[in-house]
C-alpha positions in Angstrom: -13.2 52.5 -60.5 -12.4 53.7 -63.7 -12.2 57.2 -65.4 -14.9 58.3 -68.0 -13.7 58.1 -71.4 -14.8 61.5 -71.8 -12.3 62.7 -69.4 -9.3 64.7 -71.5 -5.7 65.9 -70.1 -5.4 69.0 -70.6 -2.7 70.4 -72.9 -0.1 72.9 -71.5 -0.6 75.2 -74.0 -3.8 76.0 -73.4 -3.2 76.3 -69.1 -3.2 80.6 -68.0 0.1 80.6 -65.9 0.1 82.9 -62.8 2.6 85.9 -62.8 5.8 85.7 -60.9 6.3 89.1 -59.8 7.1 89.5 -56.6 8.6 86.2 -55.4 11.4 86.2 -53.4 13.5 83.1 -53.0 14.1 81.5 -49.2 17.2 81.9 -47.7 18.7 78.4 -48.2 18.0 79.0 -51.9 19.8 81.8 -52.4 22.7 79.6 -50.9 21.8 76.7 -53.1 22.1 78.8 -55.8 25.0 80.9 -54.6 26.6 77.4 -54.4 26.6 76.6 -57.7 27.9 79.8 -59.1 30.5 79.6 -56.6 31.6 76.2 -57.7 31.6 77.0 -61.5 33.3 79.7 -61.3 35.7 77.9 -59.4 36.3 75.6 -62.1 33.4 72.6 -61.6 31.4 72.3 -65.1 28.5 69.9 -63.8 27.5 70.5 -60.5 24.6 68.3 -58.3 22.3 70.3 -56.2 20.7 67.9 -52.9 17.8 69.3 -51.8 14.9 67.2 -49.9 12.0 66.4 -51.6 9.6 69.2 -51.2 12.2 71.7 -50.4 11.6 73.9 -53.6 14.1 72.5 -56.0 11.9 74.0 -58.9 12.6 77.8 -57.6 16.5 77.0 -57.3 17.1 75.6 -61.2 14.1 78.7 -62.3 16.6 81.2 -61.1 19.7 79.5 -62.4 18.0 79.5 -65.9 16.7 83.4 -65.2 20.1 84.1 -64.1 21.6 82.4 -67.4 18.8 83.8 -70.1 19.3 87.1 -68.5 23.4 86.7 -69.9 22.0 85.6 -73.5 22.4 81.8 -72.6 20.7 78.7 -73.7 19.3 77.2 -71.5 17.4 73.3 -71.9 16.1 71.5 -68.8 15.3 67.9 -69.0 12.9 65.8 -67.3 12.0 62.0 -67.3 8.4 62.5 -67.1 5.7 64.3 -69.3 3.9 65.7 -66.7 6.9 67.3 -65.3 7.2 69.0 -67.7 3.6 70.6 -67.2 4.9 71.2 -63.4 7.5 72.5 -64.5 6.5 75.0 -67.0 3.5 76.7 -64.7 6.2 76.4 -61.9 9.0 78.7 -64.3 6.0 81.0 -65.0 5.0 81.4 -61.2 9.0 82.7 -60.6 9.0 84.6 -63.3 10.5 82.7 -66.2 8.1 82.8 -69.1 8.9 82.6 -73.0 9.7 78.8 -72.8 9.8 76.2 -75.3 8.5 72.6 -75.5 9.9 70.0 -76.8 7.7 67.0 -76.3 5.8 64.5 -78.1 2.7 66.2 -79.4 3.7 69.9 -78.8 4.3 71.9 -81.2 8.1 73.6 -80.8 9.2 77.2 -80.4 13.2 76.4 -80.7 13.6 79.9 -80.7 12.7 80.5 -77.3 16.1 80.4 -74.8 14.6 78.1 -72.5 13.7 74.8 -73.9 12.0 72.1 -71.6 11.6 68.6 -72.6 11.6 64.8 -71.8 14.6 62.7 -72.3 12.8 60.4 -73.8 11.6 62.9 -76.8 14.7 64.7 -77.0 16.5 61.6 -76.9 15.2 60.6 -80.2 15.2 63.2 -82.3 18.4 64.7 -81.9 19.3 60.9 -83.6 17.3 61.1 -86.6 20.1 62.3 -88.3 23.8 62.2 -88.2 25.1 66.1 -87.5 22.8 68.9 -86.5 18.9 68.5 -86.8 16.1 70.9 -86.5 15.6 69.8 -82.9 19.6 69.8 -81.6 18.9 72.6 -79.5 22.6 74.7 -79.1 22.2 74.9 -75.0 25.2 76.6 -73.4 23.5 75.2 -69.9 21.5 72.1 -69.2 19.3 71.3 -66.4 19.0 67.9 -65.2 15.7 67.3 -62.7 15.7 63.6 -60.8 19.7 63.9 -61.1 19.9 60.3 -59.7 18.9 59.2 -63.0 21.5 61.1 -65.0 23.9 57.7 -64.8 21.4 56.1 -67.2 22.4 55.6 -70.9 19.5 57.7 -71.9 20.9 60.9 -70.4 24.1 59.8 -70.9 23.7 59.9 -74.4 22.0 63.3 -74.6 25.0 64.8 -72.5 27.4 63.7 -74.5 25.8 65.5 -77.2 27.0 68.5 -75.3 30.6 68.2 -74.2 30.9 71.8 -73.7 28.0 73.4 -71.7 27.5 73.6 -68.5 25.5 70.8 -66.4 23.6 71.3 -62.8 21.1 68.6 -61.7 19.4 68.5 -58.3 17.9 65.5 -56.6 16.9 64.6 -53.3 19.1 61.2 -53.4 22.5 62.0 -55.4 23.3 58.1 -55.6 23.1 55.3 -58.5 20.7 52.9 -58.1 23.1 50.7 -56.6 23.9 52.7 -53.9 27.0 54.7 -55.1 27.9 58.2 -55.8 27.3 60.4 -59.0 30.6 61.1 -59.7 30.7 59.7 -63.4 28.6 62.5 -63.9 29.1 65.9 -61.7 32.2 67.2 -60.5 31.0 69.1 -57.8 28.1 68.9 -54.8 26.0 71.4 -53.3 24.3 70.7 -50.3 23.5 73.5 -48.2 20.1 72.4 -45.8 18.8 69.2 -44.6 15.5 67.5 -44.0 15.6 68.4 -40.2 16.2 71.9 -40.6 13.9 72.0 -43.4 11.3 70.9 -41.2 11.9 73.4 -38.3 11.9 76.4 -40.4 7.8 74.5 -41.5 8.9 74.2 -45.0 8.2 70.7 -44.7 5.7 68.8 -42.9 6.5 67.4 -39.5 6.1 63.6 -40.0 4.9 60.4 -36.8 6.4 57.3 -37.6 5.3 54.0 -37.1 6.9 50.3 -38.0 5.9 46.9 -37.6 8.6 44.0 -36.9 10.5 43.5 -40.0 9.1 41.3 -42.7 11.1 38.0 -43.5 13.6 38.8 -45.8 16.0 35.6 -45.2 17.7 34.4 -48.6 16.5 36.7 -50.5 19.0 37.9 -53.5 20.6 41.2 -53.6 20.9 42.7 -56.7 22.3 46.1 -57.6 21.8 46.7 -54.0 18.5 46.3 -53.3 16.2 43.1 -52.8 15.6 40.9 -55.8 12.4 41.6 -57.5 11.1 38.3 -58.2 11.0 37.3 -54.7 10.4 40.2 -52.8 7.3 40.6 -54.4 6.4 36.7 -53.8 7.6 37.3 -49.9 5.2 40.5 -49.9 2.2 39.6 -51.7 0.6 36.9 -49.5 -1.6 36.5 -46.6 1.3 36.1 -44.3 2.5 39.4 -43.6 4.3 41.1 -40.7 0.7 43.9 -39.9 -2.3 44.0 -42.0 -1.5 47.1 -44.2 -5.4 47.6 -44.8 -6.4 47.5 -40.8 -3.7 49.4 -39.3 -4.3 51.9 -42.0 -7.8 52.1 -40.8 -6.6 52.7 -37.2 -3.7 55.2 -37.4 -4.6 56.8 -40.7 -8.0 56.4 -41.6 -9.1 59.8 -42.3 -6.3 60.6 -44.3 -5.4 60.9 -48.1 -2.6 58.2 -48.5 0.0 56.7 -51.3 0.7 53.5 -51.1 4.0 51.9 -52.0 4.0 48.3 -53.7 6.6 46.0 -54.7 4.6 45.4 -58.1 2.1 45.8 -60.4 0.1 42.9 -58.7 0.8 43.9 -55.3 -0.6 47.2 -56.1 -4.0 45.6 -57.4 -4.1 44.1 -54.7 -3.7 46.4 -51.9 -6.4 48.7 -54.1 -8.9 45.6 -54.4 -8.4 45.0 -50.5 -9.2 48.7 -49.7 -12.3 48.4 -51.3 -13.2 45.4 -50.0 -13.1 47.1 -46.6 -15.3 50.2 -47.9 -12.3 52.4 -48.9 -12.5 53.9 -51.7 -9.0 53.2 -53.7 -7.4 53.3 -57.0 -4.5 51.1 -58.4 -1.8 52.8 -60.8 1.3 52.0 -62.4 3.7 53.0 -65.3 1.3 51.3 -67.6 -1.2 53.5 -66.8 -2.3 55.8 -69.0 -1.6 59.6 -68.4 -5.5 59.9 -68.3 -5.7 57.4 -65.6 -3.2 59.3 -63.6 -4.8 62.7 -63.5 -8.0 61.4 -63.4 -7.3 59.6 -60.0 -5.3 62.7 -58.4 -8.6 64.8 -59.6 -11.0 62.4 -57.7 -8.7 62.7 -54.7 -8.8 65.8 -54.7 -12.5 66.0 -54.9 -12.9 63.7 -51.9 -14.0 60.4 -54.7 -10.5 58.7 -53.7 -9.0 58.6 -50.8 -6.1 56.1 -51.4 -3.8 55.4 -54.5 -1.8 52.2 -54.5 1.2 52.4 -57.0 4.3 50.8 -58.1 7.5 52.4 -59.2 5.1 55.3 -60.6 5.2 57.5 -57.7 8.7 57.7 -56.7 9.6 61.1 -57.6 7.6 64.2 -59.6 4.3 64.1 -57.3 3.6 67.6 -55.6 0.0 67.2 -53.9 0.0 68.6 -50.3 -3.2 66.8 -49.8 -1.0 63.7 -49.6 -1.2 63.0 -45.4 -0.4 59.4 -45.4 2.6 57.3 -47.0 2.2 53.9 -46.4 5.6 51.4 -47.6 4.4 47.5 -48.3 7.5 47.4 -49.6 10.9 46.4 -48.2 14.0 48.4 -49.7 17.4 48.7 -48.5 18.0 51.4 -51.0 18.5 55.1 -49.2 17.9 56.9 -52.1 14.3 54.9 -52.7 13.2 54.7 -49.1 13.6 58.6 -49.1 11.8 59.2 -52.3 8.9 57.0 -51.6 8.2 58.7 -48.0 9.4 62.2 -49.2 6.2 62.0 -51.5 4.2 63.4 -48.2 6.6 65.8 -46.9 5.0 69.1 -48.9 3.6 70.7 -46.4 0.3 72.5 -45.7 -1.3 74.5 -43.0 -1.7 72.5 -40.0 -0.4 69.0 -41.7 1.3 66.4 -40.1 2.4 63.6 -41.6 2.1 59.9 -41.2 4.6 57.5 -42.8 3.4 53.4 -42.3 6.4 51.2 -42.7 5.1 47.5 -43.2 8.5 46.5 -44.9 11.3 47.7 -42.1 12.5 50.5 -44.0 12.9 52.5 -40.9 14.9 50.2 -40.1 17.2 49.6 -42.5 17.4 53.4 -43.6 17.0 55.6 -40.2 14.4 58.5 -39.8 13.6 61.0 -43.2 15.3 63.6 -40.6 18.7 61.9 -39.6 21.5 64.2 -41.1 23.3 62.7 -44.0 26.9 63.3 -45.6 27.2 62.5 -49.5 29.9 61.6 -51.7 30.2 61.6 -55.4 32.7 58.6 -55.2 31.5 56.3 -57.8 33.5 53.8 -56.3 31.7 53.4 -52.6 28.6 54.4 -51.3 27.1 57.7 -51.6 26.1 58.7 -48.3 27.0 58.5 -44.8 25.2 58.9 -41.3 26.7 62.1 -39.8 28.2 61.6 -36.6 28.3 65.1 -35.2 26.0 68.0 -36.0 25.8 71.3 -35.3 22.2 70.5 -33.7 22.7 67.4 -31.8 20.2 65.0 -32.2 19.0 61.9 -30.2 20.2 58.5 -30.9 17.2 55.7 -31.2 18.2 52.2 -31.0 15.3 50.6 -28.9 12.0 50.6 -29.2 9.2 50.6 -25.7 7.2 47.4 -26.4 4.4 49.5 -24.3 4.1 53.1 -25.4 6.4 52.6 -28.6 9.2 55.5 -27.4 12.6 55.4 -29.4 15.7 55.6 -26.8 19.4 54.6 -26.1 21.7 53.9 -23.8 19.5 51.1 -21.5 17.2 48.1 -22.0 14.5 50.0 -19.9 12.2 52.1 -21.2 12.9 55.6 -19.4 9.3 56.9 -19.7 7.6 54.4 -18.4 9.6 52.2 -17.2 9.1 48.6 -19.4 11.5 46.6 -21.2 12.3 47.4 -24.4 12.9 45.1 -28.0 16.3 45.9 -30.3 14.8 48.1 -33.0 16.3 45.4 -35.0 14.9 41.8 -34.1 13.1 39.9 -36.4 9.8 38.7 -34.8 7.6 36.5 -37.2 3.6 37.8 -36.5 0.7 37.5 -38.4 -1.9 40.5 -38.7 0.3 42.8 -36.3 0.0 46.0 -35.0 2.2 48.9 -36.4 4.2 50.3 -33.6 4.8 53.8 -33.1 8.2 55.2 -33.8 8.5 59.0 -32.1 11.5 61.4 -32.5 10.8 62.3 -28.8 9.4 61.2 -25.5 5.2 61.3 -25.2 5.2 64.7 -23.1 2.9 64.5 -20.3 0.0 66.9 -21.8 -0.7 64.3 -24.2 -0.9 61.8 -21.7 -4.1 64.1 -20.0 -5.5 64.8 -23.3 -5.7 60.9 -24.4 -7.0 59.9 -20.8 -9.5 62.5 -21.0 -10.6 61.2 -24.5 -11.2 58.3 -22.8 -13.2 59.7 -20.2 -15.4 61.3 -23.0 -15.7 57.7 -24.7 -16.5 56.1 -21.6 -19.2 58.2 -20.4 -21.1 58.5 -23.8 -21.2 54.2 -24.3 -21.6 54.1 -20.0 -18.9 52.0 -19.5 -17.5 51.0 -15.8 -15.2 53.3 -14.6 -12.1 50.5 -14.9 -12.7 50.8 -18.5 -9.8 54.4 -18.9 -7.6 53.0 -16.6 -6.9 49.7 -18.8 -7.5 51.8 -22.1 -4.7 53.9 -20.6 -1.9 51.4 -19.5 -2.7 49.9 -22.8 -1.2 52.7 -24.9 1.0 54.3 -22.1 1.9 51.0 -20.6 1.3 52.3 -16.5 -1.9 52.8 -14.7 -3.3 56.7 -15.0 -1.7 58.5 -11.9 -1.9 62.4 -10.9 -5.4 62.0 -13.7 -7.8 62.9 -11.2 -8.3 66.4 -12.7 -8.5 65.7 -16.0 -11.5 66.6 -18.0 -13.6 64.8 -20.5 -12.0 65.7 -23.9 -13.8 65.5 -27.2 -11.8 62.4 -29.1 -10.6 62.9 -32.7 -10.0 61.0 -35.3 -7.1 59.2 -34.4 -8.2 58.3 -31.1 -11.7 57.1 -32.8 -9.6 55.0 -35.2 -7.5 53.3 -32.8 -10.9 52.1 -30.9 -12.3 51.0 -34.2 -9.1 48.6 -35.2 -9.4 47.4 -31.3 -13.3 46.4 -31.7 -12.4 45.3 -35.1 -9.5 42.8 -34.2 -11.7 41.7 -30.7 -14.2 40.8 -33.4 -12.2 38.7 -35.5 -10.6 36.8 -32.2 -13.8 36.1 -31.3 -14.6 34.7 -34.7 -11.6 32.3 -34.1 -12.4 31.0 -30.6 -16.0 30.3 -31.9 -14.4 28.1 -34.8 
């Protein structure tokens, strides 16, 4: 599938932007914010916001830079992207912050507006075309960093330097290096004022359903700079022997859905796309070759129900904001906190009624805990950045096992208190071939799920006429006991999910068949 040459971006100077008058910033950003002032007046000159992803980071830096224009400051916010930049500057407009400048390859510049937004990459260069001051060494007395994570590389090390005396405030979801360790060589101070959990309760993030397979094999394979080696994670990955069929279980947990899809490469990507075709689903392949065309073109088609997955590498990471987004699916193994979050995080915007999925084929879960367990970061550049939290003001429940039968996340035995099976350590390696994804739930199944999936099945059985055995073995096969106390249930109109999981069932009966016939 390819975009029609005729397709053109559209410019950002051409785009109405909506009024701002009238917002009102949540609570936890008026703390955020409130944070920062408080530390800079204290003393701190560069200050790191953390905010999850989807949390509204945008509305916390467009009121610092209000706040700062409205004193007669400078103020020039950097992004790594061009298309931030677009977000960003409708998103400044929507709060209230018009009267910005661009500086970007192929805008034209206003440098005498007080708010400058621009790419690093851009700005980057041209304040080196000449030794001194130039046309485009915009005089900011503050400067915004988005994606602070990325503030340790030389690029933005270079541009800060330019600027020994202003005052610097980045805000990122992950404040860690690539190789896992703090930010301190770049901010002084750390603001963190809300997590993920509490973001979630208060529904300004989606509620998210987990499910893992067994980890992948991942013996011998080099670290480097704290993650897995590229090379040969992507050899490991992209081959027929796989822990779960990322394609199939897709089909049965999340087929319905408008999904990203995390890839270890450019080649793994293609391939996941070419394989979601192959089974009727309609799929697109990017990466950070392709064109900026290409990119809006396949988030357009999405949108208008022409594309219902998009495979990516290393593209997708950070700067997406579609809500539509109701699947994350990660074919790819990290130990990296700061990546695993990013990746998933990329479906946490939420929207009426969403919940979302997150697909781990690559024991991420695993290695990195739930998008919800509460985290305590460091700017030490010397250790890691973050740490588990061991008490919270909110206790929350420990998950070490997993049920082999209905999939329920406990501690403290190696029997399943819900149903009463064995359980498997969250962490042992099993080697399987075309496996199913396991479900990984924050809480017990309650028991009113229990009567609405057994009276889906009732539905199901009486519209194909099956015996009346047929519920009773559906049922133990996802509860793991034989229905009791059902009797009273009523026939329940299935949905998707349910429909899915029946389709992957007949689908993988088929293909065993296939096998026993030779």
């Amino acid at each position: 599938m390819r975009p029609p040459k005729k397709y053109q971006q559209l410019s950002i100077d051409h785009i109405k932007l909506p009024s701002g008058q009238g917002f009102i910033l949540r609570d936890y950003q008026h703390k955020l914010v409130d944070g920062v002032r408080d530390s800079i007046v204290s003393g701190n000159r560069r200050v790191v916001m953390v905010l999850a992803t989807g949390g509204g980071k945008t509305a916390a830096f467009a009121e610092i830079a209000k706040l700062a224009v409205e004193k007669g400051k400078k103020v020039l916010f950097l992004v790594n992207r061009r298309n931030l930049v677009q977000q960003t500057r409708e998103a400044f407009a929507f709060h209230g912050v018009t009267g910005t400048g661009v500086i970007m390859a192929g805008h034209e510049t206003a440098l005498h507006e007080p708010l400058q937004l621009a790419t690093i990459q851009t700005y980057g260069r041209r304040i080196k075309l000449e030794e001194g001051e130039t046309v485009f060494n915009f005089p900011a007395d503050l400067i915004l960093v988005d994606e602070a994570h990325f503030s340790v590389s030389p690029q933005f090390q270079d541009v800060l330097a330019h600027y020994p005396k202003a005052v610097i405030v980045g805000c990122t979801a992950t404040p860690m290096r690539g190789d896992g360790r703090g930010l301190g060589e770049v901010f002084d101070a750390l603001v963190d004022v809300i997590d993920t959990q509490d973001l979630t309760d208060k529904g300004f993030l989606a509620p998210c359903r987990y499910f893992a397979p067994s980890k992948p094999d991942l013996d011998k394979i080099k670290i480097v700079r704290g993650d897995y080696e590229q090379k040969e994670l992507e050899k490991r990955m992209n081959q027929a022997k796989l822990v779960g069929d990322v394609v199939e279980n897709w089909m049965r947990l999340a087929g319905d859905r408008k999904t990203i899809v995390f890839g270890v490469s450019v080649a793994h990507a293609k391939a996941l796309a070419v394989e979601f075709n192959r089974k009727g689903i309609a799929a697109y392949a990017l990466s950070a070759a392709s064109t900026e065309e290409k990119r809006e073109y396949a988030f357009r088609e999405m949108e208008r129900g022409n594309i219902q997955v998009i495979t990516n590498c290393a593209l997708y990471q950070y700067g997406m904001d579609v809500p539509d987004i109701l699947c994350v699916v990660l074919a790819r193994p990290t130990k990296s906190l700061g990546l695993y979050r990013q990746m998933a995080g990329r479906g946490l915007r939420p929207s009426p009624g969403k919940e979302m999925l997150l697909l781990d084929h690559g024991g991420c879960i695993e290695e990195n805990g739930l998008l919800t367990d509460p985290i305590e970061w460091s700017l030490d550049g010397k250790k890691k950045a973050w740490k588990k939290k061991k008490k919270d003001d909110k206790p929350r429940e420990k998950r070490d096992n997993i049920c082999s039968s209905c999939s329920l996340l406990f501690t403290g035995s190696n029997v399943c208190p819900d149903c009463g099976s064995e359980a498997k350590s969250f962490g042992k390696k099993v080697d399987v071939v075309d496996g199913d994804l396991e479900e990984i739930k924050p809480k017990k199944v309650s028991k009113d799920d229990r009567r609405r999936f057994y009276g889906m099945c009732l539905f199901y059985q009486r519209q194909k006429g099956y015996s009346d055995g047929w519920c009773s073995h559906k049922y133990k096969s996802r509860v793991g006991v034989w229905p009791r106390g059902m009797n009273d249930v009523q026939p329940i109109q299935p949905d998707q999910e349910f429909m899915n999981r029946i389709r992957h069932e007949q689908i993988k009966y088929a293909k065993a068949q296939e096998k026993r016939n030779g």
